[in-house]
C-alpha positions in Angstrom: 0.0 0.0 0.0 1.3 3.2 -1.4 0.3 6.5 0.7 1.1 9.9 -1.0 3.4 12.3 1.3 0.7 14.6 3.1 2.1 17.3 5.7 0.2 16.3 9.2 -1.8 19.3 10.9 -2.6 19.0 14.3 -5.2 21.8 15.4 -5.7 22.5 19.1 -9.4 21.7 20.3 -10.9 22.2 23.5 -14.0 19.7 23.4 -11.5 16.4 22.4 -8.0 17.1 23.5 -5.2 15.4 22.0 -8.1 14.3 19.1 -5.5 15.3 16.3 -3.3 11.9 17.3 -6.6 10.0 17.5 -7.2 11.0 13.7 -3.6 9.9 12.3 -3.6 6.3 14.4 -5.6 4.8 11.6 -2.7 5.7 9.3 -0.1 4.9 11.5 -1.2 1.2 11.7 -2.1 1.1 7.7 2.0 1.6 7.3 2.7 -0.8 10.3 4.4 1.8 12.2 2.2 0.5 15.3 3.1 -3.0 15.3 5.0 -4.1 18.5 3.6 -1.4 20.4 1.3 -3.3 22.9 5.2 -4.1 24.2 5.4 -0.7 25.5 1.5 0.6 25.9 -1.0 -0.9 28.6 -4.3 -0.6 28.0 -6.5 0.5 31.5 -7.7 -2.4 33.9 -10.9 -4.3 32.2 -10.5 -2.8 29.1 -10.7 -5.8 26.3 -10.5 -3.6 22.9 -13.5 -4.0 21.6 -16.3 -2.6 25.0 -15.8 0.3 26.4 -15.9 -0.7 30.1 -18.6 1.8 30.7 -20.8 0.5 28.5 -20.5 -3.0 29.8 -21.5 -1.1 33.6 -24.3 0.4 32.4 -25.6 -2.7 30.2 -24.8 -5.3 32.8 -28.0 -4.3 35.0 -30.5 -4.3 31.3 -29.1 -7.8 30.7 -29.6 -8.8 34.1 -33.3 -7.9 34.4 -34.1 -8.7 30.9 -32.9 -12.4 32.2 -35.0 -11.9 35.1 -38.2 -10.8 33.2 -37.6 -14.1 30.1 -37.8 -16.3 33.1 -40.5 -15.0 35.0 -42.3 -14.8 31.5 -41.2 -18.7 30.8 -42.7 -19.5 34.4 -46.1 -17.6 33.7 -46.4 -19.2 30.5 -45.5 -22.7 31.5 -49.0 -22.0 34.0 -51.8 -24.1 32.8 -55.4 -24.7 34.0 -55.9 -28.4 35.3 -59.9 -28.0 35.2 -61.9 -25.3 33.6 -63.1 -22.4 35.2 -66.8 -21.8 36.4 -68.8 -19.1 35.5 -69.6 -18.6 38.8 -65.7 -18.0 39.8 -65.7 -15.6 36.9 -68.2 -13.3 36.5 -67.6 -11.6 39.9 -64.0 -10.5 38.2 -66.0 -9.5 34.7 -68.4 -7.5 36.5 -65.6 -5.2 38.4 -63.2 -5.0 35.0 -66.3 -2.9 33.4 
């Protein structure tokens, strides 16, 4: 892969500093100038590459009542009725629904 000669131009911003590098690492690691660096850089605790750590904190609670909810779900749908149901039982219920 063949890159034409461009003159780098890192501009100062407030909002993202140091966001200039972040724009030229995709280039650096298209001409391998990044290989061998994990040798020399650690990534922060819990960090894999791929999840931000803070998005697996804030989506570990969803999962874990979205698990909740499927099971109570399976357990209300694995209810049946053994018998029928009497009018009598029911229309109490009917009449104070309308």
């Amino acid at each position: 892969m063949e890159l034409d000669a461009v003159a780098p131009d890192f501009t100062p911003a407030l909002d993202v500093p140091n966001g200039g590098l972040l724009c030229a690492l995709p280039a650096l690691a298209a001409v391998g100038l990044l290989q061998g660096m994990e040798r020399h850089l650690q990534m922060p605790k819990g960090y894999d590459g791929i999840v931000n750590p803070e998005y697996r904190h804030l989506d570990g609670p969803v999962r874990s009542a979205t698990g909740k909810l499927t099971r109570r779900l399976a357990k209300f749908a694995a209810m049946t009725l053994e018998k029928p149901i009497e009018p009598k039982h029911v229309e109490p219920f009917v009449r104070n629904a309308t």
